[in-house]
C-alpha positions as CSV (number, residue, x, y, z in Angstrom):
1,X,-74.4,83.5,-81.2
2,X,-72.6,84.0,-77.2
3,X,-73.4,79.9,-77.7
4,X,-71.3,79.4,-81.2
5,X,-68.3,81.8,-80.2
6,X,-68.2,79.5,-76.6
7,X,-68.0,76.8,-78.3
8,X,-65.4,77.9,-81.2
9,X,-63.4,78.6,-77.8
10,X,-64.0,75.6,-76.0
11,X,-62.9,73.7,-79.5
12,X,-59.7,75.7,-79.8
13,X,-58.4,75.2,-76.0
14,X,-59.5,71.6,-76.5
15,X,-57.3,71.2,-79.7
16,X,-54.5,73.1,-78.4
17,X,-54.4,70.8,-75.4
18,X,-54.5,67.6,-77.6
19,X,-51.2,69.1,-79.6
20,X,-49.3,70.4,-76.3
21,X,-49.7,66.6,-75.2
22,X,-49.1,65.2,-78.4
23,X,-45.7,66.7,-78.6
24,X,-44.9,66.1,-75.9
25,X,-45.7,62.6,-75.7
26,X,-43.4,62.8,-79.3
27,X,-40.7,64.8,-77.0
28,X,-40.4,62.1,-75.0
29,X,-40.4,59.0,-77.3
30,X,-37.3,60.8,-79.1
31,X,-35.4,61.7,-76.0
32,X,-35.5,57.8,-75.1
33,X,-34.5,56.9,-79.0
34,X,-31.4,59.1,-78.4
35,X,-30.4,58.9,-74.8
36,X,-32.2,55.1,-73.2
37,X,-32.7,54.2,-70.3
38,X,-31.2,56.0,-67.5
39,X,-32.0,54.0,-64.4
40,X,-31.0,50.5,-65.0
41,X,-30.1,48.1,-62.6
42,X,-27.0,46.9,-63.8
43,X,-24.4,49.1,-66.5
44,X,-21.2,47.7,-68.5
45,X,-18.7,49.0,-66.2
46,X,-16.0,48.5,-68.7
47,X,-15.1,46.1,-71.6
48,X,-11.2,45.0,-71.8
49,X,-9.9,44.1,-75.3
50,X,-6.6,41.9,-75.1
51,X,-5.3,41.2,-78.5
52,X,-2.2,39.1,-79.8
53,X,-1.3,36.4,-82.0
54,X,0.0,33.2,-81.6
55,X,1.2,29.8,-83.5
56,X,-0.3,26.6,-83.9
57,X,1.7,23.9,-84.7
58,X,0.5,22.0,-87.6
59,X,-0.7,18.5,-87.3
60,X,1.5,17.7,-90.4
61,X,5.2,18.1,-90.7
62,X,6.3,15.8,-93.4
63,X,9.3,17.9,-93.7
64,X,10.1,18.0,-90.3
65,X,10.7,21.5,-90.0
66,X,11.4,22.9,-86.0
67,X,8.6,25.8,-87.0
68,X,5.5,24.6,-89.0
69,X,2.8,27.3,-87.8
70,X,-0.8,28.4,-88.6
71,X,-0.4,32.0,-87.2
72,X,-3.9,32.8,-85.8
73,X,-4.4,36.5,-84.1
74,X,-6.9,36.6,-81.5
75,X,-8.4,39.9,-79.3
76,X,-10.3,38.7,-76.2
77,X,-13.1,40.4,-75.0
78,X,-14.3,41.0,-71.5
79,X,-17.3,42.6,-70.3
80,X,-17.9,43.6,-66.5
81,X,-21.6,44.2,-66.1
82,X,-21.4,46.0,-62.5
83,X,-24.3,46.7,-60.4
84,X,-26.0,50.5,-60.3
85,X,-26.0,51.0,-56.5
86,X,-28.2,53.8,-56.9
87,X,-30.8,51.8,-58.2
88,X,-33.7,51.4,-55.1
89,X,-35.1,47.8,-56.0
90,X,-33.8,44.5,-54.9
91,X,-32.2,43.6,-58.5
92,X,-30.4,40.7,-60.1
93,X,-28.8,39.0,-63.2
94,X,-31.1,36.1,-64.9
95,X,-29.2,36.1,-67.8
96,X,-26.6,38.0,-70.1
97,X,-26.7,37.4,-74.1
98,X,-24.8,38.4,-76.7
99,X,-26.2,38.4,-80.6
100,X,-26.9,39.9,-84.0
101,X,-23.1,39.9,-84.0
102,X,-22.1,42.4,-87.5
103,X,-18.2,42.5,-88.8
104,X,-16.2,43.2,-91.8
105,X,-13.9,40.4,-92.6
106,X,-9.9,41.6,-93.0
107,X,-8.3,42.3,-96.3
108,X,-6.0,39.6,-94.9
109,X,-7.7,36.2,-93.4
110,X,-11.1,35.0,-91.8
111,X,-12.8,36.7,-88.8
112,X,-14.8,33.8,-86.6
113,X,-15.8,34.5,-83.3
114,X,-15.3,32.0,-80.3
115,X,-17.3,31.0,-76.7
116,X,-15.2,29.8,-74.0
117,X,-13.7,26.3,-73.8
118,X,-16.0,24.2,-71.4
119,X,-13.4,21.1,-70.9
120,X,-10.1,21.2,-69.4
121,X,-7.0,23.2,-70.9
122,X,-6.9,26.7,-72.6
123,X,-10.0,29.4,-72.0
124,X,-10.2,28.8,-75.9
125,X,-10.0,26.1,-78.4
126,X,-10.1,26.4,-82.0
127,X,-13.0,24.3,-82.7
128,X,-16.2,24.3,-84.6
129,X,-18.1,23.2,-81.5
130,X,-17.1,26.5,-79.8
131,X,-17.7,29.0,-83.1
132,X,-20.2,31.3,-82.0
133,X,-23.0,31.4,-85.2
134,X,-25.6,33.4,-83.6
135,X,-26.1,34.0,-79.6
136,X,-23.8,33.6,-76.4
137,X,-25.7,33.5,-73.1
138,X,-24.1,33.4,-69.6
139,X,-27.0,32.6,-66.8
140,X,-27.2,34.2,-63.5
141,X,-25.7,32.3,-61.1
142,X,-23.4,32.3,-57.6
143,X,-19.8,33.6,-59.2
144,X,-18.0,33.9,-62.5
145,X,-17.6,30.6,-64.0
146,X,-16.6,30.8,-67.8
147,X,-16.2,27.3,-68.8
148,X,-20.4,26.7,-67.6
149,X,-21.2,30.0,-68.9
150,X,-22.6,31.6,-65.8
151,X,-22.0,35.2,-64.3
152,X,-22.5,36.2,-61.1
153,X,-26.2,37.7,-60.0
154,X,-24.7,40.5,-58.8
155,X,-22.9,41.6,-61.4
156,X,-19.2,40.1,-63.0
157,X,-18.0,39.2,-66.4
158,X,-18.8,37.4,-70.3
159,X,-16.2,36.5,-72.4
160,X,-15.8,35.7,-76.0
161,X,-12.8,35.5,-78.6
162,X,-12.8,37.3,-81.9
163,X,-10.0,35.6,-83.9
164,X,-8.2,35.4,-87.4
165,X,-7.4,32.0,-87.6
166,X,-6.3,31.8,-91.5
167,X,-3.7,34.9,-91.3
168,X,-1.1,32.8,-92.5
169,X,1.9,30.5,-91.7
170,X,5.0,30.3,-90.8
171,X,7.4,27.2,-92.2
172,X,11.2,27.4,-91.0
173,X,13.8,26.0,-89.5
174,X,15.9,30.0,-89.1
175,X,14.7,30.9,-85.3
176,X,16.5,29.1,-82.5
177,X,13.7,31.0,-80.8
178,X,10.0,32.3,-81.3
179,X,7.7,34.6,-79.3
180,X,4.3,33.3,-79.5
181,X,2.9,37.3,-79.4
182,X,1.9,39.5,-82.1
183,X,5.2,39.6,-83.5
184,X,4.5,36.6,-85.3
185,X,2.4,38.4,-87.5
186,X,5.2,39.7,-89.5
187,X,6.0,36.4,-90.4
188,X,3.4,36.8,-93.2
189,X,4.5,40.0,-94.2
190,X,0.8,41.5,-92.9
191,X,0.5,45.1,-91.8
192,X,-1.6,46.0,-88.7
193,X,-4.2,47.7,-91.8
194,X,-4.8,44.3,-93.6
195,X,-5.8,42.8,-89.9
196,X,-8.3,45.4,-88.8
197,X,-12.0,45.1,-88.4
198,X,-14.8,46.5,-87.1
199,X,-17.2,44.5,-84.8
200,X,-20.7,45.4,-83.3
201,X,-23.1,43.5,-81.6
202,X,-25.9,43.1,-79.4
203,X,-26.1,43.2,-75.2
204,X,-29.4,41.9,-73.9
205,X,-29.1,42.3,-70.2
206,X,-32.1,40.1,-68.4
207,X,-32.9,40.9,-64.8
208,X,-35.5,40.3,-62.6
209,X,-37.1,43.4,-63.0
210,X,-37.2,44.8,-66.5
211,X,-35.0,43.5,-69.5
212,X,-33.3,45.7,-71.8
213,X,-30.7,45.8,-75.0
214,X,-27.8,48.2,-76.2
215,X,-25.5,47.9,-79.0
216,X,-21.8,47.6,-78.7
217,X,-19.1,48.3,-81.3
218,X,-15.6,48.1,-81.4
219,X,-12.4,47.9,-83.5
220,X,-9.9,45.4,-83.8
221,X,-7.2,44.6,-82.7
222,X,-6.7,47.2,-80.2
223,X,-2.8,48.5,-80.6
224,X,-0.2,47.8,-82.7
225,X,0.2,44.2,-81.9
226,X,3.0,43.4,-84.5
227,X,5.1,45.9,-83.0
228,X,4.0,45.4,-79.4
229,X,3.3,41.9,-78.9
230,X,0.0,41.8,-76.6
231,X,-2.0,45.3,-76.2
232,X,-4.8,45.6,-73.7
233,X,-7.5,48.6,-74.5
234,X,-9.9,49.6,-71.3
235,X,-13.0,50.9,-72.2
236,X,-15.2,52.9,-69.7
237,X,-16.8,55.7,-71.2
238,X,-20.7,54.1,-73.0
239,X,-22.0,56.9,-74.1
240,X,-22.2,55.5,-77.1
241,X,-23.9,52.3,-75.9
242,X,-27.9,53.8,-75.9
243,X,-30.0,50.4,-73.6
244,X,-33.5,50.5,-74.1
245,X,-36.1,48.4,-73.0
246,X,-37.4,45.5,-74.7
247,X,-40.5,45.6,-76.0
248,X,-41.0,49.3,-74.8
């Protein structure tokens, strides 16, 4: 009977153990779904959002008008990735990519979503060879270099363009004089509403050590460009960007 009751005891303590680890174990797992990693080598530092507009002259002009314009508005988008001196190992930058890129299309145009310009000329070119269908990846690498896709080891910046490149047009021979800004827009008689979207995507951050992914979301265009011209947004507080490891 002593033998039985012992047992019944050393049944309970060993259940109750198995739970107290269990949730905890279960604490854990949901802590890291909400809050990620903590220690990671490298952390967005900042994201800068530059957006405008400006006019494209049309390869046709069989009128021969002085202004013959496909008004595109474009917000540029640069992330710093910075280096977490805190962190104790000898870390660095294999790779930065960008994907499952997610946005609503404005009540007025076509969203499309450009890489940098590799040849000569302008950081961007409105080209179907630069459209950006699915991933963007800048390698590790000595410095910066946009145009080869490379960021530095260390830590630097990636660059893409999110753009509206059928807002609209604008045919006249009025203006002795344009601005090639956001105030262009209003040439189509759009309001800063019918250009707005919302864009989120994908940071996969690849070091030497452990690899891991956030998600990033934004809206667009930052200010009010038609009024403005150019507006410039800097971003610096991620609490909202959760990175986890991949394959955790």
């Amino acid at each position: 009977m002593e033998k039985r009751k012992k047992d019944k005891i050393k049944f309970a303590v060993t259940f109750l153990i198995i739970v107290i680890a269990f949730v905890f174990v279960i604490s854990i797992m949901l802590k890291y779904n909400v809050e990620g990693e903590k220690n990671v080598p490298f952390n967005i530092s900042e994201i800068i959002v530059i957006s405008s507009a400006e006019g494209r002259p049309k390869s046709e002009n069989p009128e021969n008008f002085k202004w013959n314009l496909d008004i595109v508005q474009y917000n540029d988008i640069y992330i710093r990735i910075g280096k977490n001196e805190e962190y104790n190992k000898n870390a660095y930058i294999e790779s930065v990519t960008l994907e499952n890129f997610e946005f609503t299309m404005p009540k007025q145009g076509n969203t499309r979503i450009y890489m940098p310009n590799s040849t000569e000329g302008s950081m961007f070119a409105y080209d179907d060879m630069y459209l950006l269908n699915r991933t963007l990846t800048y390698n590790g690498g000595e410095q910066d270099d946009m145009k080869t896709l490379e960021i530095n080891s260390q830590g630097g910046d990636v660059i893409f363009r999110v753009a509206n490149t059928a807002l609209g047009e604008y045919v006249s021979n009025e203006d002795a004089e344009i601005s090639h800004n956001g105030t262009l827009i209003s040439k189509t008689n759009a309001k800063i509403e019918d250009i707005q979207i919302d864009i989120s995507f994908d940071i996969v951050i690849k070091t030497n050590i452990v690899t891991y992914r956030g998600n990033v979301k934004l809206k667009l265009p930052c200010g009010d460009i038609i009024t403005e011209g150019t507006s410039q947004q800097v971003k610096k507080d991620f609490e909202d960007v959760i990175f986890k490891r991949e394959n955790y």
